[in-house]
C-alpha atoms as an extended CHARMM CRD file, in Angstrom:
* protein
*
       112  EXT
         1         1  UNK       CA            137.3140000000      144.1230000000      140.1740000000  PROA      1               0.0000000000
         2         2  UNK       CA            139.6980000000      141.4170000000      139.0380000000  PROA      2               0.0000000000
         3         3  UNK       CA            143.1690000000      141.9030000000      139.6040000000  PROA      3               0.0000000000
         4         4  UNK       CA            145.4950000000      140.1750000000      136.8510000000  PROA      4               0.0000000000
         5         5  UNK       CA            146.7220000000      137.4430000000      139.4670000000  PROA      5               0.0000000000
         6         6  UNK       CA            143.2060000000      135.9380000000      140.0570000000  PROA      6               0.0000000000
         7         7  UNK       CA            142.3870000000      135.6970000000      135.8660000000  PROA      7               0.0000000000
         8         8  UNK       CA            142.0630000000      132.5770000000      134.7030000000  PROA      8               0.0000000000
         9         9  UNK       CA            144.6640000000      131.9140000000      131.9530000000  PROA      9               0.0000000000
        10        10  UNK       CA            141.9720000000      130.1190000000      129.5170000000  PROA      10              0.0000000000
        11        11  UNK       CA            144.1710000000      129.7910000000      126.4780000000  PROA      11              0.0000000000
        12        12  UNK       CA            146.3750000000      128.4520000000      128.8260000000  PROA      12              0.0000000000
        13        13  UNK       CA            144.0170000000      125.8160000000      130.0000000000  PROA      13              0.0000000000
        14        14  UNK       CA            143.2790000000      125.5550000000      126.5110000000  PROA      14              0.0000000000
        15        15  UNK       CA            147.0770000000      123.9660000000      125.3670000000  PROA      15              0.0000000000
        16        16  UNK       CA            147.4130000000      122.0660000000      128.3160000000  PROA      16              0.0000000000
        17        17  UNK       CA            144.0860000000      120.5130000000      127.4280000000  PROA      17              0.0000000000
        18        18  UNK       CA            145.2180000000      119.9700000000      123.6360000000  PROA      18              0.0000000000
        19        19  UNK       CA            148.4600000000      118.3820000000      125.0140000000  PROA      19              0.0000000000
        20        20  UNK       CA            147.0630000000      115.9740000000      127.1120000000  PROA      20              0.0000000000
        21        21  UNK       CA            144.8330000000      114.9850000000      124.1860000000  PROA      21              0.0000000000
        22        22  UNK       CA            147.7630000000      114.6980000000      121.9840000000  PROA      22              0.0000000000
        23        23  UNK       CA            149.5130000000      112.2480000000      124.5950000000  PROA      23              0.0000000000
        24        24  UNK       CA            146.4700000000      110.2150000000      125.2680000000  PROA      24              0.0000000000
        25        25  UNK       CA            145.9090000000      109.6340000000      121.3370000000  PROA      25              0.0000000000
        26        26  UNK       CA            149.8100000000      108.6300000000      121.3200000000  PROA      26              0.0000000000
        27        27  UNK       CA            149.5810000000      106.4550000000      123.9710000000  PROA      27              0.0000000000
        28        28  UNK       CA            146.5140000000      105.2750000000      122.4980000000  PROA      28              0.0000000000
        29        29  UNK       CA            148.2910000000      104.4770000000      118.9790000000  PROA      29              0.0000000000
        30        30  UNK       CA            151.3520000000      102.6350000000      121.0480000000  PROA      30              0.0000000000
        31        31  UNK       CA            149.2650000000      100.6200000000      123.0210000000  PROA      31              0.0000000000
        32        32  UNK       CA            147.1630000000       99.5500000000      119.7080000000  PROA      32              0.0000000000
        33        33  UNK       CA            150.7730000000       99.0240000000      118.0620000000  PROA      33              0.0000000000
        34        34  UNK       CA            152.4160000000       97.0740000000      120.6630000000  PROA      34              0.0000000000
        35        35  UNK       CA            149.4050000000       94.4270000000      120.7870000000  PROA      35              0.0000000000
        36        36  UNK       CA            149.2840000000       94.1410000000      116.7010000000  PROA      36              0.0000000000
        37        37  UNK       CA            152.9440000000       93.3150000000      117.2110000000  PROA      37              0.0000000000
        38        38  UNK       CA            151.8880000000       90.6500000000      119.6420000000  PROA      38              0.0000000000
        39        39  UNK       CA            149.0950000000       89.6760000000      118.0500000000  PROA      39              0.0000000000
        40        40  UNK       CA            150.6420000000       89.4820000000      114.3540000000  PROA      40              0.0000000000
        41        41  UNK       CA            152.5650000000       85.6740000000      115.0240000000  PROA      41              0.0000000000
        42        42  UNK       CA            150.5040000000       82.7960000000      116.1950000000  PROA      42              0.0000000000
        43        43  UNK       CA            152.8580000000       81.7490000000      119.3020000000  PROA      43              0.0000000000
        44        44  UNK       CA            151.9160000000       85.6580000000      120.3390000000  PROA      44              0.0000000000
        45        45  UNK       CA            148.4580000000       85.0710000000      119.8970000000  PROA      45              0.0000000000
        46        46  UNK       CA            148.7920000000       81.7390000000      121.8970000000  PROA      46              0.0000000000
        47        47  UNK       CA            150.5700000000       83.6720000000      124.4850000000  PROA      47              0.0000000000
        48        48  UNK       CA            147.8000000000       85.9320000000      125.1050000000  PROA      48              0.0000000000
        49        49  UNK       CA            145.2720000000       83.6970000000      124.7320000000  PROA      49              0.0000000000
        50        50  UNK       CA            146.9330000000       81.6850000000      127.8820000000  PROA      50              0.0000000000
        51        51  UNK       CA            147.0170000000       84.6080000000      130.2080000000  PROA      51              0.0000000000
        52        52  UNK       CA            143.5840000000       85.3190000000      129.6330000000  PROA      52              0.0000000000
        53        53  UNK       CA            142.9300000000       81.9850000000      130.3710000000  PROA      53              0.0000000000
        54        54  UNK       CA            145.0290000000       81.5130000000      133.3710000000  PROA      54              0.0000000000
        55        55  UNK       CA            143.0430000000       85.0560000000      134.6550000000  PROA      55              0.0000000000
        56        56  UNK       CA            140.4040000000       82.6280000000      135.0040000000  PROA      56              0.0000000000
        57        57  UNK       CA            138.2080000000       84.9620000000      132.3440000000  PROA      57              0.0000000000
        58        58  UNK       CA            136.9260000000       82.1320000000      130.4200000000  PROA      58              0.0000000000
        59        59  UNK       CA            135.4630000000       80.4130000000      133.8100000000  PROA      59              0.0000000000
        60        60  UNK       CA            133.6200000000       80.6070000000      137.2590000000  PROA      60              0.0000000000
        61        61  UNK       CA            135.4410000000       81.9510000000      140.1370000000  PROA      61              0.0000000000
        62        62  UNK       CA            133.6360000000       80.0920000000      142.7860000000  PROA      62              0.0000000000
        63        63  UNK       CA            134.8360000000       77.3800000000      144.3060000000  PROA      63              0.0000000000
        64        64  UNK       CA            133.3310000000       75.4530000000      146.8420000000  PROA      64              0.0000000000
        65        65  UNK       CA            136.3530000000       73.3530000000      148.2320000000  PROA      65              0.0000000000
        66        66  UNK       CA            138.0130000000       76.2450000000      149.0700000000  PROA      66              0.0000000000
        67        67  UNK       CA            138.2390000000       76.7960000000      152.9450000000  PROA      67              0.0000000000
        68        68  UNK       CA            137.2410000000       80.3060000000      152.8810000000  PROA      68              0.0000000000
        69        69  UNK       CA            134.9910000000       80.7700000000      149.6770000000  PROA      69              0.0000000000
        70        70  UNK       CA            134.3980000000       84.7520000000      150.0090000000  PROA      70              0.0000000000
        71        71  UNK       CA            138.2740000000       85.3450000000      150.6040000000  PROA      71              0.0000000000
        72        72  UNK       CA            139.5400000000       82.7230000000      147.0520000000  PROA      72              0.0000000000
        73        73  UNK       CA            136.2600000000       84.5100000000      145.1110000000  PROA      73              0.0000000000
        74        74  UNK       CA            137.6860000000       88.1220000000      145.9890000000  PROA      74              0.0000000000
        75        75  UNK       CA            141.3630000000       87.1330000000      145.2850000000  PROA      75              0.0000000000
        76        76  UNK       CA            139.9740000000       84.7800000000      141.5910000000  PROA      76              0.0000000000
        77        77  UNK       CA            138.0240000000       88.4040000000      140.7680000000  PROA      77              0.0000000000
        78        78  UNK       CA            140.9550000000       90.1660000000      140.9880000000  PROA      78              0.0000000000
        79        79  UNK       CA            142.8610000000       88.1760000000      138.7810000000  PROA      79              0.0000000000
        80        80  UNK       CA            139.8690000000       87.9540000000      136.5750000000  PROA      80              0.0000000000
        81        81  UNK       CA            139.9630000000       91.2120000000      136.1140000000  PROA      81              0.0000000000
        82        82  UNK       CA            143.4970000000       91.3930000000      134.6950000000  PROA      82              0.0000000000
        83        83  UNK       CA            142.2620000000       89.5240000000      131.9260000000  PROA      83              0.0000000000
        84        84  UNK       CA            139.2810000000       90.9940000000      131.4530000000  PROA      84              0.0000000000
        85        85  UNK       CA            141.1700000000       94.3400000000      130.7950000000  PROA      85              0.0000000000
        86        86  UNK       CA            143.4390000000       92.4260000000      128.5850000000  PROA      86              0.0000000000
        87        87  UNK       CA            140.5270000000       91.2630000000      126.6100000000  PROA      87              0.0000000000
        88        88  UNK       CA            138.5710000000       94.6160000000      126.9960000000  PROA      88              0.0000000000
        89        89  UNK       CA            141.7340000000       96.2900000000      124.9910000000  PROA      89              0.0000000000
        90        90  UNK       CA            141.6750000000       93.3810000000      122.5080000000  PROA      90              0.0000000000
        91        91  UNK       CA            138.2160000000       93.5580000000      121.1120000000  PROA      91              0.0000000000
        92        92  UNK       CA            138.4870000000       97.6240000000      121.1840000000  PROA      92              0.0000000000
        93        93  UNK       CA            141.9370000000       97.9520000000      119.4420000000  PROA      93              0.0000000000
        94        94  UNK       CA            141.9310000000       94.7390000000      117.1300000000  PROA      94              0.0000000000
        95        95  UNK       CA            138.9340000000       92.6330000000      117.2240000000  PROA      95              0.0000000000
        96        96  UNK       CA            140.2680000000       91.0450000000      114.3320000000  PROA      96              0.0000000000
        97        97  UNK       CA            143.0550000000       89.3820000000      116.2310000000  PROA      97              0.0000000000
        98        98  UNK       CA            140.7420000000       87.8690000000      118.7120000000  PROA      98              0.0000000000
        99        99  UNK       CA            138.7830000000       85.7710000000      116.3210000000  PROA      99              0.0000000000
       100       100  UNK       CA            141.3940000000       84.7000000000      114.7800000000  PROA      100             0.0000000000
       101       101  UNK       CA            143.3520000000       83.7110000000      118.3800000000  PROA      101             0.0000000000
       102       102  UNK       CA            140.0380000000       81.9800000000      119.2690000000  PROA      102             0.0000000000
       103       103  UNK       CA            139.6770000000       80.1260000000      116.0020000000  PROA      103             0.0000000000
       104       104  UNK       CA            143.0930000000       79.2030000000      116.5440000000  PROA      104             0.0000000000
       105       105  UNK       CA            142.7330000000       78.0150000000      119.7290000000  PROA      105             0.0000000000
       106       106  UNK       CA            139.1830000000       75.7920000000      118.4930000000  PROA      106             0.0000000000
       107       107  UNK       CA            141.1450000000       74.0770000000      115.9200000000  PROA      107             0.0000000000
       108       108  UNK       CA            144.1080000000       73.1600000000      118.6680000000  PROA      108             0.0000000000
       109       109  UNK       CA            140.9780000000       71.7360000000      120.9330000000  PROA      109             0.0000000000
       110       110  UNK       CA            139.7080000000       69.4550000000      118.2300000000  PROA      110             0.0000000000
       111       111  UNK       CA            143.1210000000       68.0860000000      117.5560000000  PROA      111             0.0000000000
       112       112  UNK       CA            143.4170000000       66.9360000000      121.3530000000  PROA      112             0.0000000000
């Protein structure tokens, strides 16, 4: 026999469960919002586009001058991996935005 402290309060479980949903799909929405806003001017775009690049995402993490190679390619990963997230959340919430910040960026490189 159960006794009414040991139930399990299902419908309970049940709104909590619909709540976090509804927080994750408005934190979803912001996040998607804030980088259209970002994304929307071209100095944004250029913005972004240099932080990825400074992550090091667009290029090899080894080095071989450096005086302890395992210790720079562990610390270069990590960074890398900051921009790979901010790329990650780029081509998921507004693929759009990246072509355009890459075509962007081609047409800058055959100016120079």
């Amino acid at each position: 026999m159960v006794d009414n402290a040991e139930k399990f309060d299902w419908d309970a479980r049940e709104i909590e469960r619909e709540e976090l949903e509804r927080e994750t799909e408005d934190r979803l929405r912001e996040r998607r919002n804030d980088l259209e806003t970002v994304l929307s001017t071209e100095q944004g775009r250029r913005f972004v586009w240099s932080l990825m690049s400074e992550s090091g995402v667009f290029c090899s993490t080894y080095n071989p001058k450096a005086s302890d190679v395992s210790i720079d390619m562990a610390f270069a990963e990590g960074r890398k991996q900051v921009g790979y997230r901010l790329l990650e959340e780029i081509q998921a919430l507004c693929p759009h935005k990246f072509l355009l910040m890459q075509q962007e960026m081609i047409k800058k490189w055959q100016k120079a």
